[in-house]
SEVO-899006 format. One record per residue (C-alpha): x, y, z; residue number from 0. Coordinates in pm, whole numbers, plus 50000, padded with zeros to 5 digits. Layout:
<pts>
<<X,Y,Z>,NUM>
...
</pts>
This chain:
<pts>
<<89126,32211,06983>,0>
<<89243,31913,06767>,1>
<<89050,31681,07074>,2>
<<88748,31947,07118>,3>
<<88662,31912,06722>,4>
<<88750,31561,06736>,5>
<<88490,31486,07051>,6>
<<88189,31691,06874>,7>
<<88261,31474,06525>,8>
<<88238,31106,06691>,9>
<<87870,31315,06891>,10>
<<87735,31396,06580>,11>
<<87794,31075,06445>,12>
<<87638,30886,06730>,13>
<<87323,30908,06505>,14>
<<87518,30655,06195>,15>
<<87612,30431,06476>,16>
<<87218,30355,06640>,17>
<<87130,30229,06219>,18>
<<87072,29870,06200>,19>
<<87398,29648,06202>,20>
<<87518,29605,05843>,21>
<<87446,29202,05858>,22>
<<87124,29222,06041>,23>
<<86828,29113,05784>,24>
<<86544,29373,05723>,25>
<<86169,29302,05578>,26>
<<86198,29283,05198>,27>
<<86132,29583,05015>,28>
<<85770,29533,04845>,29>
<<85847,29491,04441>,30>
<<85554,29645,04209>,31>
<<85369,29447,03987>,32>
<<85564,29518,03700>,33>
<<85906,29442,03930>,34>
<<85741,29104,04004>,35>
<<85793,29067,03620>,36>
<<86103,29122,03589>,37>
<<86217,28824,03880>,38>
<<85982,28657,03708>,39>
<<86185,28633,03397>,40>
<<86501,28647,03512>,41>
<<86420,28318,03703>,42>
<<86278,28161,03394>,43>
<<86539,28258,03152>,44>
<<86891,28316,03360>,45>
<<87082,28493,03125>,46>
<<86817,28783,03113>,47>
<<86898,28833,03451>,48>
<<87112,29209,03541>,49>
<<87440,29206,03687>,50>
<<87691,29404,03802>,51>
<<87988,29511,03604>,52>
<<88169,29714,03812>,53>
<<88168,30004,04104>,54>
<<88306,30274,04008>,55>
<<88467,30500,04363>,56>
<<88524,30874,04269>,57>
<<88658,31148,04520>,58>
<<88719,31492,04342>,59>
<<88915,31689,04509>,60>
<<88924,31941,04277>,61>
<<89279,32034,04339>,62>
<<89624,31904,04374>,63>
<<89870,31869,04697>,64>
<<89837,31716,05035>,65>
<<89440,31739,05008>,66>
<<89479,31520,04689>,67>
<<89720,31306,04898>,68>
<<89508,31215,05167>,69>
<<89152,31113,04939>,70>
<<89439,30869,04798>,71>
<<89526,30723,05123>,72>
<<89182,30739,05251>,73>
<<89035,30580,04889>,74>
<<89306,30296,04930>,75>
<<89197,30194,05231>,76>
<<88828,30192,05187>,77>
<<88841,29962,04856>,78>
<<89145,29801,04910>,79>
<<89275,29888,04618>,80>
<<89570,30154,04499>,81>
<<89373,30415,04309>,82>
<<89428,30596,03975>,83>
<<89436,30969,03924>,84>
<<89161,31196,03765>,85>
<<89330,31467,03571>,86>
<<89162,31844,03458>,87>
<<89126,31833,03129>,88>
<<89171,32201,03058>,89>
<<89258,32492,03284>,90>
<<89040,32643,03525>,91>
<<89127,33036,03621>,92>
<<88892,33059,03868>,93>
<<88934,32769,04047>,94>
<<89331,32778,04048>,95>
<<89342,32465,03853>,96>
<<89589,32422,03551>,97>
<<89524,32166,03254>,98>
<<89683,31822,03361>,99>
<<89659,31882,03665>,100>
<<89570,31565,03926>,101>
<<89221,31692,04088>,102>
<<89092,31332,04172>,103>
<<89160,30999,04290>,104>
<<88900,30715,04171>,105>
<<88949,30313,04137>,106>
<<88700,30055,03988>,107>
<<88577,29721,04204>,108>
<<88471,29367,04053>,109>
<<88331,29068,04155>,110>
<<88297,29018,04556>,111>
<<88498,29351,04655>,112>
<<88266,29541,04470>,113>
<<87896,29386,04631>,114>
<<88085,29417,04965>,115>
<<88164,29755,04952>,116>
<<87827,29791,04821>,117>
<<87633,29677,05094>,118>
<<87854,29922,05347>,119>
<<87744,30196,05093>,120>
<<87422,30133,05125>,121>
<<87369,30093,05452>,122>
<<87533,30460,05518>,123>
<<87224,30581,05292>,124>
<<87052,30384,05546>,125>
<<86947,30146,05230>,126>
<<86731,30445,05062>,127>
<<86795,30645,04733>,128>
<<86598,30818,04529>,129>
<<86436,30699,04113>,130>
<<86684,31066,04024>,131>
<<86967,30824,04088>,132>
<<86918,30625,03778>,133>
<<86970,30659,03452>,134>
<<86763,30533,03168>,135>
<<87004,30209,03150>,136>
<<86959,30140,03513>,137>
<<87297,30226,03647>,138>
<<87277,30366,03988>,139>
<<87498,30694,04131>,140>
<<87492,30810,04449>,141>
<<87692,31016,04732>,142>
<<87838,30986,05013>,143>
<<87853,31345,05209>,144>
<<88067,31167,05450>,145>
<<88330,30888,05446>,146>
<<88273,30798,05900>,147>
<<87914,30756,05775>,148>
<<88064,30385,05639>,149>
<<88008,30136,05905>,150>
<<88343,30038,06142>,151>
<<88544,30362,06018>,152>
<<88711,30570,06255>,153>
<<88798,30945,06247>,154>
<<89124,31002,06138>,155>
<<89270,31360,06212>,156>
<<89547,31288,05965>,157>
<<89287,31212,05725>,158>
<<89014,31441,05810>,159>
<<88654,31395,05643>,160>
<<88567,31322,05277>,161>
<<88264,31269,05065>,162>
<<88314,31061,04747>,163>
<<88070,30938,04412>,164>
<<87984,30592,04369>,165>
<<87884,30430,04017>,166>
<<87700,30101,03985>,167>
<<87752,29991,03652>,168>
<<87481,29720,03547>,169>
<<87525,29496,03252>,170>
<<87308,29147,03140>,171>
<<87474,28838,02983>,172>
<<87622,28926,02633>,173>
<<87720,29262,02699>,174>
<<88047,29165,02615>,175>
<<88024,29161,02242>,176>
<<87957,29540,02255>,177>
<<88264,29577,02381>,178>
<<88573,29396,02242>,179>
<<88748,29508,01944>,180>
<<88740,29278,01693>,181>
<<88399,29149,01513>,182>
<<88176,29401,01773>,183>
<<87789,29440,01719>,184>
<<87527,29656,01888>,185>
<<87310,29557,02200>,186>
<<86999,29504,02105>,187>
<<86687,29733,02193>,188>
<<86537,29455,02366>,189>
<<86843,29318,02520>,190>
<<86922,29656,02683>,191>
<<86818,29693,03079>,192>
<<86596,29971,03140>,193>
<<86548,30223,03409>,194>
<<86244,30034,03555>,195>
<<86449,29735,03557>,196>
<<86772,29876,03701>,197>
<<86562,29930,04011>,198>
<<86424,29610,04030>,199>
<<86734,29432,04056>,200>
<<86866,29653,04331>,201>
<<86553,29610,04509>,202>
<<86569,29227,04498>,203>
<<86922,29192,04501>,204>
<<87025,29436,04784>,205>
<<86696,29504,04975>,206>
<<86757,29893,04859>,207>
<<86421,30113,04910>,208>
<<86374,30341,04632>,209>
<<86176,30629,04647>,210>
</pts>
């Protein structure tokens, strides 16, 4: 049964693996007029210009055990990186699930870990999301319904099949004062990146079509 199940997964995945290769180069996504703006500006003054802070890799569970055990193994590998647990912070009767309890296993990427896992994630969307998927600071979330939908990842019957939340976490030159503890001042209104703006960067940085 284990090979029957196993044979109809890597079928119905046959459909991920005929998507572009993840390094072949597609036709620039057009940029609106008020996108055009934005490069515009970031190219004349550089430290306008978006970037990202961090990736943020989620999979909730949403209870404890050997199903909580393998999104850890499965998380590590995927990022690299040993992951941290997501405790409930009060108790759930309905679900089973007790305050304190582990329920999810997330870890955070930087730097050249985080754009490469980026690009995998994007190309299992097939490089599309929707404008829902930002917020008004122009972070971008999205999901992944499956984990085999990232290129070069095999089925795993020990491991079986996960969806997780991703996080792009956008932040512009001088961000930093907002956040350390000593002497800290407020972002201001016009420093802040906006919605609009969010998806600009994506679409020049990444190539991502948003709809």
């Amino acid at each position: 049964l284990k090979w029957k199940f196993q044979q109809r997964l890597e079928l119905r995945l046959m459909s991920h693996r005929k998507k572009a290769p993840l390094e072949e180069e597609r036709e620039p996504v057009p940029l609106t007029n008020q996108e055009k703006t934005f490069v515009k500006d970031w190219n004349t003054h550089p430290m306008r210009k978006p970037r990202i802070l961090k990736v943020c890799v989620n999979f909730a569970v949403g209870t404890s055990g050997s199903q909580l055990e393998r999104a850890r193994t499965l998380c590590e590998r995927l990022t690299n990186q040993v992951p941290a647990e997501g405790r409930a912070k009060e108790s759930v009767r309905g679900f089973g699930i007790r305050k304190h309890e582990p329920i999810a296993v997330f870890t955070t990427l930087r730097g050249k870990l985080a754009k490469d896992f980026l690009k995998k994630a994007f190309w299992a969307v097939e490089d599309k999301v929707s404008h829902r998927n930002f917020d008004t600071h122009g972070n971008l979330s999205l999901g992944i319904k499956e984990h085999l939908s990232l290129p070069d990842i095999k089925y795993d019957p020990q491991i079986g099949v996960h969806g997780f939340d991703t996080t792009i976490v956008l932040e512009r030159p001088g961000f930093r004062t907002n956040r350390r503890r000593t002497q800290s001042t407020k972002i201001p209104s016009n420093h802040k990146i906006t919605k609009e703006e969010g998806i600009a960067f994506f679409k020049h940085e990444f190539n991502l079509g948003v709809e």
